[in-house]
N, C-alpha and C positions, 0 to 999 in steps of 0.2 A: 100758495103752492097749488098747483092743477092739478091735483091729484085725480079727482072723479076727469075720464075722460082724457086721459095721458092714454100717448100711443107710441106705442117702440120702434124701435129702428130696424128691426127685423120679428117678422114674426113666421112661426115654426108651421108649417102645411102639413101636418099629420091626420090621417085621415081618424073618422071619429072609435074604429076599430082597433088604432095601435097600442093604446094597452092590453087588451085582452090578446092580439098577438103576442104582445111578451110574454105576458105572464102563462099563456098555453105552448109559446114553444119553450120556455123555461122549463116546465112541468113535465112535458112531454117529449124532453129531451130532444127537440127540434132546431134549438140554437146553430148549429152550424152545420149541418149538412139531414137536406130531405126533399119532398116533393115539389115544392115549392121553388126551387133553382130552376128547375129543367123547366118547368111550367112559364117561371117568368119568361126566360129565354123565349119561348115560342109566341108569346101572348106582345110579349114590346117587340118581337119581331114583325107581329102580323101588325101591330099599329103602325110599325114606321114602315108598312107597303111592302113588307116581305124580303128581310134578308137576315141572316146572320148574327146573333147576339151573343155576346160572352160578358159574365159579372167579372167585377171585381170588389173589391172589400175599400173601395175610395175612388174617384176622379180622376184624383193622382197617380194610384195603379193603374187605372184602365189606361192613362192617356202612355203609362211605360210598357200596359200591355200590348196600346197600338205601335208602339215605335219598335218593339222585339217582333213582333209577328210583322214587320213589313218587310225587317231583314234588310235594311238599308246597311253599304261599306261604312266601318267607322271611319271617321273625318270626313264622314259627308255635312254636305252646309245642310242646315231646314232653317226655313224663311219663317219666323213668327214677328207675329204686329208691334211694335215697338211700345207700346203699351197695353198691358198685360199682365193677370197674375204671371207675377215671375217664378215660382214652381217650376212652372211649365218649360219654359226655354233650360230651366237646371235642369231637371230632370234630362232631357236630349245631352246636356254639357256632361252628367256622371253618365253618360251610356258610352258615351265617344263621337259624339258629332260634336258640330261647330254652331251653335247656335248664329243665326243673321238677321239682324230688323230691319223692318221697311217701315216708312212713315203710315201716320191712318188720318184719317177726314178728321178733319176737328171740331166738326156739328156731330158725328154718327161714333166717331173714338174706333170705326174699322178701319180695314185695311181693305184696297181694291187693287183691281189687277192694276191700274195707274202705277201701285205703290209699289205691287209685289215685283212686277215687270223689269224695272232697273236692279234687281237685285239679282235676278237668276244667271247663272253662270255656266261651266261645262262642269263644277262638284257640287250642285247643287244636288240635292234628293229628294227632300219633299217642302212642300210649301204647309203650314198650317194656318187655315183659315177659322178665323174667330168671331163668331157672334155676340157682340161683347153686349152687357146690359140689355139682353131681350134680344137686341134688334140685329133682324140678318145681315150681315153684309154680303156685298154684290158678288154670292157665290156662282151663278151660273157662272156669270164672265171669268173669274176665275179658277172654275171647271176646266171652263175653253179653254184659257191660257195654258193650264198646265196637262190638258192633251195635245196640245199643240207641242210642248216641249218637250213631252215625255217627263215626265216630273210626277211623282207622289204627290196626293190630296190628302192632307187630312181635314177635318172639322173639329173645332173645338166650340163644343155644344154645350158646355156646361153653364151656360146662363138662357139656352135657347131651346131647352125642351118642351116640342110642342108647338115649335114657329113653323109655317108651311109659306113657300116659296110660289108661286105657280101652282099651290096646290100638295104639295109635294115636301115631306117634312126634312129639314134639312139632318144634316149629320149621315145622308144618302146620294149628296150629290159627288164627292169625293170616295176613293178607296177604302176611306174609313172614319166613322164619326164617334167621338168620345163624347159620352156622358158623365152625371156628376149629381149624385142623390144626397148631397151634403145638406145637413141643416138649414144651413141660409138657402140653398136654392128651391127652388118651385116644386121639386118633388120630390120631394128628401125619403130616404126608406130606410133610417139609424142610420144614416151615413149610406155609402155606396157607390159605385159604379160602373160603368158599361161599355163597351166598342160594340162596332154594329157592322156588318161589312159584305159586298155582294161578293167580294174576289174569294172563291175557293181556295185559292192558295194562301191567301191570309187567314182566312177560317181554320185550314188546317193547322196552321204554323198557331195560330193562338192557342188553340185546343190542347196544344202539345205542350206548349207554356205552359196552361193552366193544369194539366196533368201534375204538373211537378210542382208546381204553388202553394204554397201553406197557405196555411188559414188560422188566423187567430183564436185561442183558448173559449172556451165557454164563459168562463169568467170574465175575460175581457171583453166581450159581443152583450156581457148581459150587464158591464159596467157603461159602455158605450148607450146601447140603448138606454137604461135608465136615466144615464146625462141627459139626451136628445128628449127624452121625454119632458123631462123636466124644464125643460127650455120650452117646449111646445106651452107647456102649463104657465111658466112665468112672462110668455109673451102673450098670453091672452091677454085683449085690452084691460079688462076689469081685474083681472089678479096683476097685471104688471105696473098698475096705478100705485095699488097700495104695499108692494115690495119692492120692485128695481126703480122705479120713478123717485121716490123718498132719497137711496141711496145715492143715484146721478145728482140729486139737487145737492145732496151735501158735500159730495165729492167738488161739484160745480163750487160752491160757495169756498171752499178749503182749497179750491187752484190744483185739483188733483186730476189725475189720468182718468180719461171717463169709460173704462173700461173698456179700451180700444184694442182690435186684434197686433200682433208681433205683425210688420209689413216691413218690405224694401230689403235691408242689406242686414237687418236682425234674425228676420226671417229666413234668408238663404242660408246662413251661416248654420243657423239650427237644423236646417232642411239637408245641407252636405253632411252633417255629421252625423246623419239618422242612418245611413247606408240602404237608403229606399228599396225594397224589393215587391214582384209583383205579388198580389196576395189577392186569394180568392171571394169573389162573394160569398156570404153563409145566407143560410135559409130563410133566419127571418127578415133580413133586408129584402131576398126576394119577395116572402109573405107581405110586409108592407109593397113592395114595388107595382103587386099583382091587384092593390086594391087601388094604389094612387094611377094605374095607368085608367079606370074607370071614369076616374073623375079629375085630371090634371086639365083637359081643354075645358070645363066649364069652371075652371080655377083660371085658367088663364084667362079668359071674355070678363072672370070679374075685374080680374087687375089691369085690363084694358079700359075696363066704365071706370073706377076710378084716377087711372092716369089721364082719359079724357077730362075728367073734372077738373083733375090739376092743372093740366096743361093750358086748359079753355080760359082761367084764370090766372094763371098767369104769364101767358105767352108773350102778351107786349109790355111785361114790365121790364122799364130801364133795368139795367146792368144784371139781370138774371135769365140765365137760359136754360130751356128747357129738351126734354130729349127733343128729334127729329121722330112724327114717325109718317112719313108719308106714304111708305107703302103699307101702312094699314097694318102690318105684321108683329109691331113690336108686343110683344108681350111683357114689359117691364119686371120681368126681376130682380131689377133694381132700378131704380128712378133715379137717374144722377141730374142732380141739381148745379149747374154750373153758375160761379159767381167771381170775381177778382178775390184772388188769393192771399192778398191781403186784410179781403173782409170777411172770408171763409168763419173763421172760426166765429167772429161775433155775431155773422147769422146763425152757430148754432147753439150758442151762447141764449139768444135770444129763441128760438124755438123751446129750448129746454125749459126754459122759466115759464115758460106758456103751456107747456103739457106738451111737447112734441119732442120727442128725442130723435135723433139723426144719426148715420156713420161716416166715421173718413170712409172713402174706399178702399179696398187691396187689392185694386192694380197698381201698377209701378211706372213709370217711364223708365226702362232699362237703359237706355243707353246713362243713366245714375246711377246704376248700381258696381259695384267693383265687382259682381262675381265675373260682368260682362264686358268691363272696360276693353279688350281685349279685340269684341263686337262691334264698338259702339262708342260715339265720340261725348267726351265728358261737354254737360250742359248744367246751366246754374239752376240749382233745385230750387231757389226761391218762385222761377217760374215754371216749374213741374206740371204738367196736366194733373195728374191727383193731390196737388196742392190747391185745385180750384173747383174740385166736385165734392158734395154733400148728398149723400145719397138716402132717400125716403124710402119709407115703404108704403107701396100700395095696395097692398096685398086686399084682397076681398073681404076679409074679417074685418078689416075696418072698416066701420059707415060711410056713405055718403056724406051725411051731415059733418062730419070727424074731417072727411077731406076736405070739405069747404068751407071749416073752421082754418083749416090748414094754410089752404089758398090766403084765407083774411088776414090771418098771422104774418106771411111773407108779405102781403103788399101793405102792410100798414109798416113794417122792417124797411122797406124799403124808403116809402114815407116822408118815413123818422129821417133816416140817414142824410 
């Protein structure tokens, strides 16, 4: 068993300050509302080149606080990428629009003005543009397209904070870009999230939203945080060897669940019955937000050097593919590993016996799911796009040496096969 030298499927980016933020805004009664709000706001404003930020208390709020502050007619259509965390299109479905997909590139998993193009109509409202796994997709051109139509822009940033286009970070190119400080992503701050927006009139409209927003209990922000901490700590390489490593092999040997998140049509069901509403950021998510905007791009360049390592090894192996990233921009937060979906799982069957643990992912192909059939024309889930991606971590905390064990691991899998 690989114990010394196992490496997990996600690991936690907390900066090396966020306990002692807890336990000081705990003490100091800082937990959900203080300096630290207003402060973020201004500080991720100036990084993303100067406009408009509003927290929220998750991803998922921000991306309901952007679609209330746009004011779009209910039954209007919004165009998101047909594969995709499915949240996202629910969330637009419980507001009163009509969720629509367009197809996406099948090297990059975005969607381009190609896709979004044949979709748009005369009730169309807004188109949302997604970053999926790092890497931008072709937002300018779909900038164009949708001034051209008169159509709402949004961005969904939530795997792309800190990717710049031209220079220019994205979730700026559109009317409004949503962020998403959750665990698994690149700049987690106990959870959290953000819209960002140049348009005054969304600014205010959000502001007013947020006026009225609750914000979760002290108890619950300091049960939250302490989870999220705890996960930073059990995903370091060397303490996740000798606790969650031990328990994946045994699960693995006994044919069990290997601790994989609720995804697809589990997930929405649980997700309509929560009666989502928007909810504010508190304090210390900004306090961590205001240390991680310091140090998130020289966290991104590491996770760049090691998805070069991966990719450089294994780019011409038969039947395995790897992200695209030719414009230089991906930031990999997440490294989707694409394989035939029928061998999916026994390449990760064989990682884990090796010390490397993997994730399904949770996007979806929606036009699978029934909350959307409605949407979207039903297609056989055996060949699902997330039926055939295995997603790594590359994250910076892991060595060099670690990745190019990694690389050896896959091409001798393959090998074998």
């Amino acid at each position: 068993m690989a114990i010394i030298g196992s490496i997990p499927r996600r690991c936690v980016n907390l900066p090396p300050s966020s306990l002692r933020s807890l336990v000081s805004c705990t003490i100091g009664g800082r937990l959900q509302e203080g300096p630290a709000i207003k402060k973020f706001y201004e500080e991720f404003g100036d990084w993303l080149g100067g406009t408009h930020v509003f927290g929220a208390a998750s991803g998922r709020s921000a991306f309901q606080l952007a679609l209330e502050a746009l004011g779009l007619k209910k039954g209007k259509e919004i165009i998101f990428p047909i594969f995709t965390f499915p949240v996202m299109p629910m969330v637009a479905k419980l507001l009163g629009y009509k969720p629509v997909f367009c197809e996406v590139d099948p090297v990059t998993f975005n969607s381009g003005p190609e896709h979004v193009a044949p979709k748009i109509n005369e009730n169309t409202g807004a188109v949302l543009a997604t970053h999926l796994f790092g890497q931008p997709c072709p937002i300018k051109e779909i900038a164009a397209l949708t001034r051209k139509r008169g159509i709402r822009l949004m961005e969904d940033c939530a795997h792309a904070c800190g990717v710049r286009v031209d220079g220019r970070p994205v979730g700026t190119f559109g009317d409004v870009g949503i962020f998403s400080f959750a665990e698994g992503k690149n700049m987690p701050c106990y959870g959290g999230g953000a819209i960002a927006t140049a348009d005054e009139g969304i600014a205010r409209q959000a502001a007013e939203i947020l006026s009225k927003a609750g914000i979760p209990d002290k108890k619950a922000i300091l049960k939250k945080g302490s989870d999220i901490w705890l996960k930073w700590l059990m995903t370091r390489p060397e303490v996740f060897g000798l606790t969650v490593y031990p328990v994946l092999r045994l699960k693995l040997l006994m044919g069990q669940d290997l601790m994989d998140s609720t995804v697809g049509d589990e997930l929405l069901d649980s997700f309509a019955a929560s009666n989502p509403q928007v909810v504010r950021m508190n304090n210390l998510q900004a306090e961590i937000g205001l240390r991680q905007i310091k140090r998130i791009d020289a966290f991104n360049e590491g996770a760049r050097r090691n998805a070069r390592i991966l990719t450089e090894n294994l780019a011409d192996l038969s039947g395995i593919g790897v992200p695209s990233s030719a414009d230089g921009e991906h930031i990999y937060v997440y490294y989707p590993l694409t394989v035939a979906s029928t061998r999916r799982d026994d390449l990760r069957r064989h990682l884990l016996k090796k010390g490397f643990d993997s994730k399904i992912t949770d996007m979806s192909d929606c036009s699978l799911l029934k909350q959307f059939h409605d949407s979207s024309t039903e297609n056989d889930r055996s060949g699902s796009r997330e039926a055939s991606i295995l997603e790594i971590c590359v994250y910076p905390v892991i060595s060099e040496n670690s990745i190019q064990r990694l690389a050896r691991v896959i091409q001798s899998w393959v090998q074998q096969s």
